[in-house]
C-alpha positions as a printed NumPy array, in Angstrom:
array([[  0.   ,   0.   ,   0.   ],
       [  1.595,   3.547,  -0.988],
       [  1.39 ,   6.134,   1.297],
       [  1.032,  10.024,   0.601],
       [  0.554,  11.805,   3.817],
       [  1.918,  11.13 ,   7.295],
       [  0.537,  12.93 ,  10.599],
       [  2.083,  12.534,  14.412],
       [ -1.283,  12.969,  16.043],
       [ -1.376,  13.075,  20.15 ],
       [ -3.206,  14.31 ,  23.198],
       [ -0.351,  15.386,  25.79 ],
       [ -0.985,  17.35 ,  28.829],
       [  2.061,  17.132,  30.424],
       [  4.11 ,  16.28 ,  27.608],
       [  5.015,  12.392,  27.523],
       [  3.04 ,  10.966,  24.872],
       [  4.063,  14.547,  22.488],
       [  7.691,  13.028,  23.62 ],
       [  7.43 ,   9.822,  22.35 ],
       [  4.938,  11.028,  18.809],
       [  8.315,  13.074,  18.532],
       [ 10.886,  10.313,  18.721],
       [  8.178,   8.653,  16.517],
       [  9.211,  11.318,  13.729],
       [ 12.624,   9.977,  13.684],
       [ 11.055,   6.617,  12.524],
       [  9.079,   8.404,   9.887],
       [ 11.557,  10.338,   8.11 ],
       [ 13.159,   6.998,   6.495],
       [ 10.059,   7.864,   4.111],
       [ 11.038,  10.651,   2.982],
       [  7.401,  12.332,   3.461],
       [  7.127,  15.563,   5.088],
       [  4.894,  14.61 ,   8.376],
       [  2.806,  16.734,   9.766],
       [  2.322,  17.013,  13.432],
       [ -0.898,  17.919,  14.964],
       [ -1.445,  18.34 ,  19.037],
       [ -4.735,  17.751,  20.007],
       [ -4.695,  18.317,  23.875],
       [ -6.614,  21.627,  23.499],
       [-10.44 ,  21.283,  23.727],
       [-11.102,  23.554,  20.928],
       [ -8.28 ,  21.384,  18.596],
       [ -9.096,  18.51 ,  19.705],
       [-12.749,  19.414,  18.902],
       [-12.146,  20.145,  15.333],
       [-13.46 ,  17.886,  12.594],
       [-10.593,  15.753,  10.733],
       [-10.773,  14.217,   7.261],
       [ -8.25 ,  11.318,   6.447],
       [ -8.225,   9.052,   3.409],
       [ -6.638,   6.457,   1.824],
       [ -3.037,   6.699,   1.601],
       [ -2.728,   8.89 ,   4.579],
       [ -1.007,   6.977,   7.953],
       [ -1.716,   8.573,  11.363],
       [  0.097,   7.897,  14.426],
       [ -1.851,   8.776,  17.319],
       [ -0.187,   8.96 ,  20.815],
       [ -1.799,   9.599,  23.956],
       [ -1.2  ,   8.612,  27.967],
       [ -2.797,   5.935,  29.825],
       [ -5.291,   6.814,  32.231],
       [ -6.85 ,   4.089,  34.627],
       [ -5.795,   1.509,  32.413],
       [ -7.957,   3.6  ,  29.504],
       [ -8.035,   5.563,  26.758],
       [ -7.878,   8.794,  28.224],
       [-12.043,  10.657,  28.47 ],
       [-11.488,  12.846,  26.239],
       [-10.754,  10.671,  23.491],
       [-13.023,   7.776,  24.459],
       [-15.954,   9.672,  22.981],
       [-14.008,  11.764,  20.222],
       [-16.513,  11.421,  16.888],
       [-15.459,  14.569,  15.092],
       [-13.   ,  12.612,  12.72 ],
       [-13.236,  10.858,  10.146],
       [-10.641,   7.908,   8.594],
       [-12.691,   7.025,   5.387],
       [-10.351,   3.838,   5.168],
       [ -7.06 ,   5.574,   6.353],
       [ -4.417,   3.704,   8.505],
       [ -3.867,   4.555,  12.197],
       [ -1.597,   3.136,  14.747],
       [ -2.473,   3.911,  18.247],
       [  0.619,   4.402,  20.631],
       [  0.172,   4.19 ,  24.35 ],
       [  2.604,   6.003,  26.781],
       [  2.256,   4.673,  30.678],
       [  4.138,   5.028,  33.856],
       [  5.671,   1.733,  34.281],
       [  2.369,  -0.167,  35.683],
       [  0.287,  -1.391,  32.825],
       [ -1.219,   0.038,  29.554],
       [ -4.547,  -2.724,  30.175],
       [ -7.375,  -1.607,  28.254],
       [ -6.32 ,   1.314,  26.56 ],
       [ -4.289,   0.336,  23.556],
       [ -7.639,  -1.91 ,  22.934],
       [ -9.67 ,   0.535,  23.642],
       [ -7.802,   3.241,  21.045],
       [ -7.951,   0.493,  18.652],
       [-11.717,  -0.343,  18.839],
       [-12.032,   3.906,  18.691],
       [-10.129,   4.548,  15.657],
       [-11.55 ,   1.747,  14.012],
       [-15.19 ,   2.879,  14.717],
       [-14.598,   6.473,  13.003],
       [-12.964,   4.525,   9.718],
       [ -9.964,   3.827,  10.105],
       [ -7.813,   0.874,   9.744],
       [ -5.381,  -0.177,  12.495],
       [ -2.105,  -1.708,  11.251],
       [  0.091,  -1.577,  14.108],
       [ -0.028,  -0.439,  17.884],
       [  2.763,  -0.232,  20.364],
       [  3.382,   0.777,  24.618],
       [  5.78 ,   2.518,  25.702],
       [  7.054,   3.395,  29.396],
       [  7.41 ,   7.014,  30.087],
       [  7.696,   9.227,  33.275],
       [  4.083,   8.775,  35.336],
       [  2.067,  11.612,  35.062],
       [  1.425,  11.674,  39.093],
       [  4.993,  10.777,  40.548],
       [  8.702,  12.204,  38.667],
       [  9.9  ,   9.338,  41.083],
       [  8.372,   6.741,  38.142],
       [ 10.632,   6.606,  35.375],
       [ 11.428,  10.038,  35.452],
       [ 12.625,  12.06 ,  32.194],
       [ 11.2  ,   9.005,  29.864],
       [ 11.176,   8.822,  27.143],
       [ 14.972,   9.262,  26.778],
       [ 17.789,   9.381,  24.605],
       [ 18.104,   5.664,  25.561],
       [ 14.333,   5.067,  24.278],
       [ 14.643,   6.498,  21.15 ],
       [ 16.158,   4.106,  18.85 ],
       [ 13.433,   1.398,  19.994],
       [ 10.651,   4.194,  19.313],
       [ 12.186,   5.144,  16.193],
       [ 12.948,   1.274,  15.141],
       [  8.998,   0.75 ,  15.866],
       [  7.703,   3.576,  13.531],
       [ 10.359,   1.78 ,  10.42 ],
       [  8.727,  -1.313,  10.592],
       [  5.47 ,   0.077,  10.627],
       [  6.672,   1.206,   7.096],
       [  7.806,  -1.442,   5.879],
       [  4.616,  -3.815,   7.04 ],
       [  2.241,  -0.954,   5.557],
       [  4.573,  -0.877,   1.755],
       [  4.439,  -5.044,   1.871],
       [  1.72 ,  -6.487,   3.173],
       [ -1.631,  -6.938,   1.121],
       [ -4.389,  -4.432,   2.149],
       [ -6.445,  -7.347,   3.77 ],
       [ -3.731,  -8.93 ,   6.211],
       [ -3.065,  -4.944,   7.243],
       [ -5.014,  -5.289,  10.607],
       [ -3.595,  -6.132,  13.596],
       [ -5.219,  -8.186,  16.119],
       [ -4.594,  -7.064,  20.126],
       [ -5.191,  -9.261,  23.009],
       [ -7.949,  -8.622,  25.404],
       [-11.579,  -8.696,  25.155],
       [-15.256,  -8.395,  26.971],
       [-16.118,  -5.173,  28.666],
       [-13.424,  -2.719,  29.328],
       [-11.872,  -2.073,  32.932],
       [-13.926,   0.331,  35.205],
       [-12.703,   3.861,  34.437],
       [-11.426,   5.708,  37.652],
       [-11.815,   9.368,  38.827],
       [ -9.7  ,  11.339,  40.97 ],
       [-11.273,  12.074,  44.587],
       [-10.519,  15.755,  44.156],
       [ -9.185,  18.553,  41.837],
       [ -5.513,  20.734,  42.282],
       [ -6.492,  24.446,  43.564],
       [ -4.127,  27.07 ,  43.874],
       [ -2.849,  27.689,  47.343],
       [ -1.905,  31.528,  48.785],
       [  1.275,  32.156,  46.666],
       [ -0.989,  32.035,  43.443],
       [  0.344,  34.58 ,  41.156],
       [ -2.739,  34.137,  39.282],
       [ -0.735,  34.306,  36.121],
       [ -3.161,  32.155,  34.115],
       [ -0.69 ,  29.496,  33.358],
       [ -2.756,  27.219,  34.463],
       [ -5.798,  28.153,  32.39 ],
       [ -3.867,  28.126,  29.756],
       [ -2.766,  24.438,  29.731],
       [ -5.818,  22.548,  30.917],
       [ -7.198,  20.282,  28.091],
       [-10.972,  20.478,  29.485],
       [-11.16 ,  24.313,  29.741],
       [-12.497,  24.179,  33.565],
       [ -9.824,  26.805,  35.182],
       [-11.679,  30.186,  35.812],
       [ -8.985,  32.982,  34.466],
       [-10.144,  35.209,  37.222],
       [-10.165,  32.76 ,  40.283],
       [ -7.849,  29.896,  39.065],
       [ -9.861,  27.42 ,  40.051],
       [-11.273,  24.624,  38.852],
       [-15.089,  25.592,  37.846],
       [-16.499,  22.348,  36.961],
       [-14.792,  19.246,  38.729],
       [-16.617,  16.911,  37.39 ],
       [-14.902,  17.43 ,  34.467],
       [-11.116,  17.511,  35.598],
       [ -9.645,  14.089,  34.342],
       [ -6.786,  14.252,  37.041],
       [ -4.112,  15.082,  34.225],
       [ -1.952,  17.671,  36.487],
       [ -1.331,  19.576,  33.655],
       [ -2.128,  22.831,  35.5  ],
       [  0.426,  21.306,  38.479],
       [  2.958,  20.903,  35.953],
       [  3.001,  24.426,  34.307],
       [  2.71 ,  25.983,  37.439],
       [  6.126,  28.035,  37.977],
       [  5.035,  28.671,  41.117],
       [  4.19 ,  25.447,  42.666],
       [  1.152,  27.111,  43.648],
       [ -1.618,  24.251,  42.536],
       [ -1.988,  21.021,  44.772],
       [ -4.488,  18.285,  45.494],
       [ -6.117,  18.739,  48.889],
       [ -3.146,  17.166,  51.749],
       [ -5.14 ,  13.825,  52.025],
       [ -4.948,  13.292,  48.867],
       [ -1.52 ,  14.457,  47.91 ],
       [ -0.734,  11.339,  50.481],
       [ -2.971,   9.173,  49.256],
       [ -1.2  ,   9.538,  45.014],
       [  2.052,   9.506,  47.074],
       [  1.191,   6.22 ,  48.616],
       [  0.233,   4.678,  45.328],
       [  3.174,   5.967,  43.634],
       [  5.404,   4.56 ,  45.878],
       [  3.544,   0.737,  46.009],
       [  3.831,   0.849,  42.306],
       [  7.549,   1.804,  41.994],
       [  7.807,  -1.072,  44.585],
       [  6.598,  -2.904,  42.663],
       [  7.632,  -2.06 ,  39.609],
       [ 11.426,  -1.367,  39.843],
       [ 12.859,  -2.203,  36.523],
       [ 11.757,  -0.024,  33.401],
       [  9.206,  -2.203,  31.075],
       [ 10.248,  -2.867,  27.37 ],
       [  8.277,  -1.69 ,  24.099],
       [  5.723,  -3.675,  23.74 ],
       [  4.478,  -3.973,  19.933],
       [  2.221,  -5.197,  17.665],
       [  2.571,  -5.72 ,  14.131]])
């Protein structure tokens, strides 16, 4: 199958999964196709309708939440594949990706597209720098990079037909969880809108800098990430409860996972 277009497509709030759709790029560029790389962690982007077509390959690379596709995406139905190829590409803090490469799968495939390929890879957890931190690295990179190659290659040989990829799992998808409560800003809030600025769900007031509708936070901490301030935190219960969990899963988890691919 010939391809025309490539796209590095992610959702990224604190800037893992936009790591490894970048080391991705490296991959890509053995195809000599210019790629073009479109972030949809914004609301408003990631609201925009998308038309894809045969001959175009997507990459799309977001963070594991809960075992799941992250919310936003699960009920994404503003784009349309109209028989494109799309490889979903998990990144996850050293526990376990579960449901969610699955569950991207089963997404993409829904809206039209074709799924060749899918991959996991480890990067720092979203709730702890203690898990993994800085991944993906310079050491990751080749393994990303050797990933998005063979994609390629399996796309340019294989017959149209034998193009999808089967991934294990199946029945009902694991129970998606919620965060107890949302990050507020403490007293040394600057309220210099940083925060606002980076949430994917739009909920920070720009006046108050807090979190207007927290039903709707999806427990991202984007907003505790940008903060130069270090002026947004979970209520102190909470903060011990993550820091608990973190800790049993690094325990648990001590040595850095491998790729995991399917092609």
């Amino acid at each position: 199958m010939q391809i025309r277009r490539l796209f590095l497509l992610y959702f990224s709030p604190t800037g893992h999964a936009r790591r490894v759709a970048r080391m991705l790029a490296g991959g890509l560029r053995a195809s000599g196709l210019p790629i073009d790389e479109i972030d949809v962690t914004d609301k408003w982007d990631r609201e925009e309708p998308r038309e894809f077509g045969p001959g175009d390959l997507v990459f799309t690379a977001f963070p594991v939440y809960f075992g799941r596709l992250p919310l936003p995406l699960q009920t994404l139905d503003c784009w349309s594949g109209n028989g494109a190829l799309a490889v979903p590409v998990a990144a996850y803090g050293n526990r376990a990706y579960e449901d969610a490469l699955r569950e991207a799968a089963d997404r993409l495939r829904a809206l039209g597209f074709t799924v060749p390929a899918a991959a996991a890879f480890v990067t720092e957890h979203n709730q702890s720098r203690l898990i993994c931190p800085g991944r993906p690295n310079d050491e990751d990179r080749p393994g990303i990079e050797a990933f998005a190659r063979r994609v390629l290659e399996k796309v340019a040989s294989a017959d149209e037909d034998a193009l999808c990829v089967e991934l294990p799992g199946e029945g009902e998808y694991r129970p998606y969880g919620r965060m107890p409560a949302v990050p507020q800003p403490d007293e040394i809030c600057r309220h210099c809108g940083r925060c606002v600025e980076v949430c994917p769900m739009d909920i920070i007031d720009p006046t108050t800098m807090t979190v207007r509708e927290p039903d709707q936070c999806i427990g991202c901490r984007a907003c505790t990430a940008a903060c130069p301030d270090n002026a947004r935190h979970y209520p102190a219960p909470v903060e011990a409860r993550i820091a608990e969990l973190m800790a049993s899963i690094h325990e648990k988890n001590p040595e850095h996972k491998p790729p995991v691919v399917f092609l």
